[in-house]
C-alpha positions in Angstrom: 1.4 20.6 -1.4 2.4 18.7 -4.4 2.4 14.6 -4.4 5.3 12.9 -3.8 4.7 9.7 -4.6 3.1 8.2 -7.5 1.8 4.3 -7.2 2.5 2.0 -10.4 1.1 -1.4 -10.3 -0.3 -3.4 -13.4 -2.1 -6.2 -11.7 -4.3 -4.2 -9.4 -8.0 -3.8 -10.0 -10.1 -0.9 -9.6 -13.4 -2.0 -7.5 -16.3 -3.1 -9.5 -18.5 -1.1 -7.3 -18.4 0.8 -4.0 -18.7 3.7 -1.5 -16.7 5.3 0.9 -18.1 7.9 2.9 -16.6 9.7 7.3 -18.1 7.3 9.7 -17.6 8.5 13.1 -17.1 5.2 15.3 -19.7 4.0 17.5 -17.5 1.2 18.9 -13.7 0.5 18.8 -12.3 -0.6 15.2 -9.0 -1.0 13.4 -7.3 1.0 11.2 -6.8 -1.2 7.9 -3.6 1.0 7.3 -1.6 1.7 10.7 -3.5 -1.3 12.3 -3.8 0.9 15.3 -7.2 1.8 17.1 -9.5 3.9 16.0 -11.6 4.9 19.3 -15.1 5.1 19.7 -16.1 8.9 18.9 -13.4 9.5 16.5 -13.5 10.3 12.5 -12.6 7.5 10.4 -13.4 6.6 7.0 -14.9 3.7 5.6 -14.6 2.1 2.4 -17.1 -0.6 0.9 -16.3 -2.2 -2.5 -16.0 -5.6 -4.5 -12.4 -6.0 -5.8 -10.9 -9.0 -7.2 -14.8 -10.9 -7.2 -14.7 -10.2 -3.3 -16.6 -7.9 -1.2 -14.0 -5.6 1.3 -14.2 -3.1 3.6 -11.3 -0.8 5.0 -11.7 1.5 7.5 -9.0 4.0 7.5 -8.5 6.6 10.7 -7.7 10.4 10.3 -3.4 10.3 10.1 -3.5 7.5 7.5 -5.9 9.3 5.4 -3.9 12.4 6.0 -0.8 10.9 4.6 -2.3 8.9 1.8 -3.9 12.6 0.8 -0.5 14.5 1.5 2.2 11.5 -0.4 -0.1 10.1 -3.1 -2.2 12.1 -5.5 -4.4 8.7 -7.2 -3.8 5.7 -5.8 -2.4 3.3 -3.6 -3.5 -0.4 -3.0 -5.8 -0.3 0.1 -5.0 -1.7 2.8 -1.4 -1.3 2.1 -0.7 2.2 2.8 2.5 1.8 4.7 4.0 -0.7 2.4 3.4 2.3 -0.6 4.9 4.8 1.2 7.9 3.3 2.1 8.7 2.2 -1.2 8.3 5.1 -2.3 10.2 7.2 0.5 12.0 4.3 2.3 10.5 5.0 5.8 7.8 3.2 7.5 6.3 5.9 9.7 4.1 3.4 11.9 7.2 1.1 12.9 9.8 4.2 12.2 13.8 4.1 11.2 
């Protein structure tokens, strides 16, 4: 599949260090996308880095990665998946039409 969605923004930073790496959860957390649950025994993934001077961490369950993967081939801000996406197709797909 083809990208649909291409992210331009001039004052975001790439991190000055970090990981990311599948966690699988040991104990409930939230998505930092959706902002829904991501259960104990389920997939998510977790991203460590220092942006902006700050440390952050995102954790990201397995449809939000999906679509980030599926809509945009480089980047989107973290953290701000759903906000990307629907300016770029004009749909939330957490809150719907």
């Amino acid at each position: 599949m083809e990208c649909g969605c291409v992210y331009y923004a001039d004052d975001l930073e790439e991190p000055a260090c970090g990981t990311s790496k599948l966690s699988r959860a040991r104990k409930v957390h939230i998505c930092s996308e959706c902002g829904e649950m991501i259960k104990a025994g389920e997939e998510y993934l977790c991203i460590h880095g220092i942006w902006y001077g700050r440390w952050q961490t995102f954790k990201t369950c397995r449809l939000c990665q999906r679509i980030s993967r599926d809509f945009f081939c480089s980047y989107y801000p973290l953290g701000r998946l759903r906000e990307a996406l629907f300016d770029c197709i004009g749909f939330d797909y957490v809150a719907g039409p």
